[in-house]
C-alpha positions in Angstrom: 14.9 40.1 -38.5 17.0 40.4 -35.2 14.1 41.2 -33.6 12.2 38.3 -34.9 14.5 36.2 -33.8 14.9 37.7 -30.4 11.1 37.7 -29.7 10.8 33.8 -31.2 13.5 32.4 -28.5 11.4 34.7 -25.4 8.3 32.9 -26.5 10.3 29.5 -26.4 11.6 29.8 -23.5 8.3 31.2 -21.9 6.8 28.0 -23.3 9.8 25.4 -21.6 9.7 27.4 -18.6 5.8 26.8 -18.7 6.1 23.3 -19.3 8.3 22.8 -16.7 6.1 24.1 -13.9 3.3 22.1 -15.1 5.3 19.0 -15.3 6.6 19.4 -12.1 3.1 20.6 -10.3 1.4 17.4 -11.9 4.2 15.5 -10.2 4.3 16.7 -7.2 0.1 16.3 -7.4 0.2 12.6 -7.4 0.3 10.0 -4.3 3.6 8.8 -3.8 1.7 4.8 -4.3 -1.0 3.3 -5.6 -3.5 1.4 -3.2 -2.8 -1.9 -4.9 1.0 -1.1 -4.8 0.4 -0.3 -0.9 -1.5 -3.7 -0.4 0.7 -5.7 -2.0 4.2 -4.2 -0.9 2.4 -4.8 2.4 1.6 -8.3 2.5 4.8 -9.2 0.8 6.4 -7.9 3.8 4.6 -9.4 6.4 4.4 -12.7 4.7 8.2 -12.7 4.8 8.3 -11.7 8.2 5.5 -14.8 9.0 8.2 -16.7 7.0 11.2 -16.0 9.7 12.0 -18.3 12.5 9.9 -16.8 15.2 8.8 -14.0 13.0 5.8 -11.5 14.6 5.9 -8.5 12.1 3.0 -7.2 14.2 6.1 -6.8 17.0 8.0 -4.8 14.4 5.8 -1.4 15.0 8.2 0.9 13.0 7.5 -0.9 9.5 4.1 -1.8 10.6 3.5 2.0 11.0 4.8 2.7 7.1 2.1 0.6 6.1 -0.7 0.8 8.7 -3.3 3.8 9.8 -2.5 5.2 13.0 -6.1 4.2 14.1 -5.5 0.8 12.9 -2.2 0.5 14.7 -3.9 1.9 17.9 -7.0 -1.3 17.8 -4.4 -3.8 17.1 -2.3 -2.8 20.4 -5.9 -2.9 22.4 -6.5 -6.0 21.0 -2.9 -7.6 22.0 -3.2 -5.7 25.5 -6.9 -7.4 25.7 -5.4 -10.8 23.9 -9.0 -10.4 22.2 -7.7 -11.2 19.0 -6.4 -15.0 18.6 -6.0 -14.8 14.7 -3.6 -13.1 12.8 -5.7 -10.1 11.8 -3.9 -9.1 8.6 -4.5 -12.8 7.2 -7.4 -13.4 8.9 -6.1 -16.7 9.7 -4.1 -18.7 12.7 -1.9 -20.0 10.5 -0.1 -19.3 7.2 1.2 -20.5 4.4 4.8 -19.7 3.3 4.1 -20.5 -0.3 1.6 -17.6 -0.7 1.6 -15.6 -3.6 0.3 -12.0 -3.1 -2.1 -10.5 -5.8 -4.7 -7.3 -5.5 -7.8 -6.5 -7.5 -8.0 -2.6 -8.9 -9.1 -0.5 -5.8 -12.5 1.2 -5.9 -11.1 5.1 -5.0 -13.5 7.2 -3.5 -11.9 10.4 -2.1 -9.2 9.6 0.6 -10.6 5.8 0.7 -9.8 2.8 -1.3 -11.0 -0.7 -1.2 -9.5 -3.8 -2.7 -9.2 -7.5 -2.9 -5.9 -9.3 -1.6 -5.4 -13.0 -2.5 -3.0 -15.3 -1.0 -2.7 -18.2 -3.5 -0.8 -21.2 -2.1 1.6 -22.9 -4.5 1.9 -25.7 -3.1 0.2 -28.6 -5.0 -4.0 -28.9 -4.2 -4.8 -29.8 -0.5 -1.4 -29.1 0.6 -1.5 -25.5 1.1 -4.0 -23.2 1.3 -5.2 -19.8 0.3 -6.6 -16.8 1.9 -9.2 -13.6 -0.2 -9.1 -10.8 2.0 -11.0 -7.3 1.5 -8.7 -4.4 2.4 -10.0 -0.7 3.1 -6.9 1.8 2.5 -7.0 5.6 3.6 -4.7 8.1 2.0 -2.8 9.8 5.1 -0.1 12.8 3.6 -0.3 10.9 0.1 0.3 7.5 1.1 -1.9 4.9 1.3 -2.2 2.8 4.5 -4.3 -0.1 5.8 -6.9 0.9 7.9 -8.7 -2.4 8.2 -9.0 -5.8 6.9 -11.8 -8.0 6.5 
């Protein structure tokens, strides 16, 4: 009966110990963000930054960088050095609206890529605000999604 016992608390523990490698492989598996999380912690930032007296988040390269492709980052600053680009290319717009609410469609994963719908709704009453529907293409760079390009 010792012996039963013995051998029953061995296969336990063989099965928690097996349990917790899986649990912790499957964990370590999955992207640190969802696209629409990346997309929409995005443009909660940068609409806030929009929102600051004399607020340029494209001039804060750091955060930009946590959220942006490198090859993204890299057209942007040939852009600026050009001055090609006379919108703001992550709003698609020369001017915003502070009231903006920020709101994704389900990405459309394939592989390393992900595409999505952003919508800035205005809250301001009708004709007062306005709203911007942008397309967003996300890559997967080291598990986290970034914006590689807006449309």
């Amino acid at each position: 009966m010792k012996n039963e016992i013995v051998k029953n608390v061995k296969w336990l523990s063989f099965a928690v110990l097996l349990f917790c490698i899986v649990s912790v492989s499957n964990a370590a598996a999955k992207p640190t963000n969802s696209p629409e999380q990346a997309a929409k912690s995005f443009y909660q930032w940068y609409v806030k930054e929009l929102n600051k007296e004399g607020g340029n988040p494209i001039d804060s390269k750091d955060m930009l960088g946590a959220y942006v492709s490198k090859r993204l980052l890299k057209q942007i600053q040939k852009w600026r050095d050009a001055e090609e680009y006379d919108a703001d290319y992550f709003i698609n717009a020369q001017d915003f609206d502070e009231s903006w609410r920020i709101s994704t469609t389900k990405a459309v994963i394939v592989k390393n890529t992900a595409t999505l719908k952003v919508a800035l709704k205005s809250m301001k009453p009708k004709n007062q605000g306005f709203s911007q529907n942008l397309t967003v293409k996300l890559i997967r760079d080291g598990g986290i999604w970034k914006i590689d390009e807006v449309k």
